[in-house]
C-alpha positions, 0 to 999 in steps of 0.5 A, a space after each residue: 561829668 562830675 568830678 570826686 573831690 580826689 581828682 580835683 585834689 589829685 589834679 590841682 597837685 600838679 601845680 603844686 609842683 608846678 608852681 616851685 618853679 613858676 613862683 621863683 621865675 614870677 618873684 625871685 628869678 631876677 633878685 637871684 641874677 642880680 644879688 646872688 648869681 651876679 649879673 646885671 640887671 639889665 643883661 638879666 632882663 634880655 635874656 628873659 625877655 628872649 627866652 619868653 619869645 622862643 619858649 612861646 614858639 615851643 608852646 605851640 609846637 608842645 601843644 600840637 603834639 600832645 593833641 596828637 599823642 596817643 597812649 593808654 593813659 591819654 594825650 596830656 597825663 603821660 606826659 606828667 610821668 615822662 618830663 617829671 624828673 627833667 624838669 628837676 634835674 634843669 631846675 637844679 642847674 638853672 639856680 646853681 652858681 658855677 666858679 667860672 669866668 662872668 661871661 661864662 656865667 652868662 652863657 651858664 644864665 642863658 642856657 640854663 634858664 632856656 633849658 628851663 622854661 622848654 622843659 617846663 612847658 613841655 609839661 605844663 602845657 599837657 598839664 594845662 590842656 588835661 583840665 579841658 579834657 577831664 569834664 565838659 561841665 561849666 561849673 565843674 571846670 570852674 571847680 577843678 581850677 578853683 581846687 588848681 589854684 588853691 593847690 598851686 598856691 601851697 607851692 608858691 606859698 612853700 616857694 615864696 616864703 621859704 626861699 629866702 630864709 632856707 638860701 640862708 639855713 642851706 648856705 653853711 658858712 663859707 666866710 662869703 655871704 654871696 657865696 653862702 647864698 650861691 650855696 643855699 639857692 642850690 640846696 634849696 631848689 633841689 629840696 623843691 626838686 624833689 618835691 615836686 617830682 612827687 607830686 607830679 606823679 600823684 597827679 598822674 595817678 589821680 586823673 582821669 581823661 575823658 573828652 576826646 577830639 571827633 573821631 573824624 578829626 584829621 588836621 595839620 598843625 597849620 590847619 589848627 592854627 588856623 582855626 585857632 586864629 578864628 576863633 576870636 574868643 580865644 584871641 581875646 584870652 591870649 591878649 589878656 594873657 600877655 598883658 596880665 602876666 606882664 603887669 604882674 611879672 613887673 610887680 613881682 619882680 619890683 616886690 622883692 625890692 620893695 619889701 627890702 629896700 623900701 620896707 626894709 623888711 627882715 628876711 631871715 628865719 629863726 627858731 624860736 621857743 615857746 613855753 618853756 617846761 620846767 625840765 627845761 624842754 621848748 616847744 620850738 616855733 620856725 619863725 619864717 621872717 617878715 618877708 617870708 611871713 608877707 608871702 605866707 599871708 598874700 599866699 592864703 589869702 590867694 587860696 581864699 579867692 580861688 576857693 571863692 571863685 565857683 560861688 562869685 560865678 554863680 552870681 556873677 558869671 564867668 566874665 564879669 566876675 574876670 572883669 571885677 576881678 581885674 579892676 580890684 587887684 588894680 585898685 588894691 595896688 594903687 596904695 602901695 605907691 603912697 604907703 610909708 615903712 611905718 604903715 606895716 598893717 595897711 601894706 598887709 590888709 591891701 595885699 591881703 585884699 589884692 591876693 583875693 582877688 587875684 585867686 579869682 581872677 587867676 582861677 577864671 583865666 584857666 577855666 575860659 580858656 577851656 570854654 575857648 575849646 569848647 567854642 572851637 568844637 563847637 563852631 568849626 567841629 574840630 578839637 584842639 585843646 592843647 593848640 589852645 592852651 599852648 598857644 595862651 601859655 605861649 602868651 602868658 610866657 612873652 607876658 613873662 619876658 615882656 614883665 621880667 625885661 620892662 622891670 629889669 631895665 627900669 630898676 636899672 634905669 632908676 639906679 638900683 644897685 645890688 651891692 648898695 646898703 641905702 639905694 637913692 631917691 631913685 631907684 626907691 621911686 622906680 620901685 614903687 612904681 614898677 609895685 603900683 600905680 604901673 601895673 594899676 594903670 595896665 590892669 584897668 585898661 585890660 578890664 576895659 579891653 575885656 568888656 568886648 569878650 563874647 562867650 558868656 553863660 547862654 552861649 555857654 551853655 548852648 555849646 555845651 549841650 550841642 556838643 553833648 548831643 554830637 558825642 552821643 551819635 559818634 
């Protein structure tokens, strides 16, 4: 089952889009509750940590009906065209400031947001599960999600270095710089909106199903939850899934502060003009600003690892190569703890280096979960990609409530004040630690817990040679 270069680009433009949303939840959503929005941190961090907990309830229940969904397009595509314009529609309200009382903003916060994150789920999690169905081949699933993560950091390179400066050019000038940005936040993830509901609908138009469950199968969803949790390769995926997202949702969110509040780093975009003709014309250069220009870097340097990954797994194989990949994002975080305002190129070569092998890593997560299917077919000879992969998002999202929560809470323990020009001793420590040796310390225990894992490339590929030979006598 070998995959053209169009679908594996048509495929991975749907994170595309899905990444506008997921990069301002993983980097700016608690900076936006706090700074903008106006919020405290700490209220912000309870509400995203429950919001994770009941979205990972609805991830079960999103995958157990796509497994069920029957059209002539497929079980997960449909879905992509269905919740497209949704998911815009909520993402736009969920970063829209309205003029009413604090506690009425609160509730405007919490049901937004939840909103948010159910729609996302019910059409990511189908989006998730269309790569295990789209071919059987190792190396091609290591591909298709290459091709994913590389497509999905152009969203989030979009996302992360554009957002600060376009909330300011977006914002007009009102005479209130809270409320300017109130303004931009709105402007901009609608401008993102759109967007991504294009390239929704290319992805849609540019897969193709092809693995579909026995003929026979006929299940309950506790039944497949059952199997589910007999399966201990993916219970191994969903624990590494709550905790790698959780050490990085807590670096994420200390990130933006410590580009700002320790680094001081500029974050606003300019145009500028270079080469100037006689005539008087320019040729005119939008500056994207420091902060903006960091997570331009980090995002190609994402993209790299990811397009790396198919030719470190040749040499590697798939777990090793996960397991390396944890142990150098861990190591490329360590110096962030020490490094001074003043040593500017060596936060960008450890960030650099960090963004690479997390584009590895983050490739091989999705392309094992599929290998998980597989084993599920394989051994208890029932299909049940989409329980799968919605119960490993479900994990990723607590990763995303338990990251957000643990950072907020501490930044605020630590004496973080938004309203602050110069924050304490304090709050700058905390910063660190949330952007460094905490999540450091979190991902080499992870790569050690990790050792344990039991799918590798022999059995790989003997589960993918039976379930062939089964196919072919359906």
């Amino acid at each position: 089952m070998k995959l053209s270069i169009q679908e594996k680009i048509g495929y991975g433009l749907g994170d595309t889009a899905s990444n506008f949303v997921w990069a301002l939840m993983m980097n700016f959503i608690m900076f936006f509750y706090t700074d903008i929005f106006g919020i405290t941190a700490v209220a912000a961090g309870t509400m995203l940590l429950f919001a994770r907990f009941t979205d990972g309830i609805w991830d079960f229940f999103v995958g157990a009906v796509a497994d069920r969904t029957k059209t002539k397009w497929g079980r997960f595509r449909p879905y992509l065209v269905w919740l497209c314009v949704p998911l815009a529609i909520v993402f736009v309200l969920a970063f829209t400031t309205p003029d009413i009382s604090p506690a009425g903003k609160l509730v405007w916060a919490w049901v937004t947001y939840n909103l948010l994150m159910l729609i996302y789920s019910a059409i990511n999690v189908p989006y998730g599960a269309l790569s295990g169905v789209m071919t059987d081949d190792s190396l091609e699933r290591t591909s298709i999600n290459s091709y994913r993560m590389s497509l999905a950091q152009i969203g989030g390179i979009v996302a992360n270095s554009t957002f600060m400066v376009l909330i300011i050019k977006l914002g007009g000038d009102t005479g209130d710089k809270q409320l300017n940005q109130q303004i931009g936040a709105q402007n901009t993830v609608f401008l993102f909106s759109i967007i991504a509901t294009v390239l929704f609908l290319i992805s849609f138009l540019t897969t193709k199903e092809r693995i579909h469950p026995p003929v026979t199968q006929k299940t309950s969803l506790l039944e497949d939850l059952k199997m589910l949790f007999r399966n201990r390769h993916w219970i191994m995926m969903f624990a590494t899934g709550v905790i790698n997202i959780t050490l990085a949702v807590v670096r994420g969110t200390a990130g933006i502060y410590y580009l700002q509040r320790y680094l001081k780093l500029d974050s606003s975009g300019d145009t500028k003009s270079f080469f100037k003709w006689e005539s008087g014309q320019a040729l005119e250069v939008f500056y994207l600003g420091q902060i903006g220009t960091y997570f331009l870097i980090g995002g190609l340097a994402m993209i790299l690892g990811a397009m790396m990954t198919r030719f470190v797994v040749k040499i590697m194989g798939k777990k090793w190569s996960f397991i390396g990949s944890l142990v150098m994002v861990a190591v490329t975080a360590i110096p962030f703890y020490f490094i001074t305002p003043d040593q500017m190129p060596l936060v960008y070569l450890f960030q650099i280096l960090g963004m690479i092998f997390s584009g590895i890593n983050a490739t091989l997560f999705w392309a094992m979960v599929a290998d998980t299917a597989d084993y599920q077919e394989w051994k208890f000879k029932v299909r049940t990609t989409g329980v799968a992969f919605s119960a490993t998002t479900s994990a990723q999202k607590a990763g995303m409530g338990i990251g957000a929560a643990f950072a907020g809470f501490l930044i605020s323990y630590f004496g973080y004040d938004p309203k602050a020009i110069e924050q304490t001793p304090d709050a700058i420590h905390g910063i660190l630690l949330l952007n460094s040796l905490i999540p450091a310390l979190g991902l080499l225990l992870l790569a050690a817990l990790f050792i344990f894992y039991g799918l590798n490339e022999t059995l790989c590929k003997t589960m993918r040679e039976d379930l062939a030979s089964r196919r072919l006598l359906e």
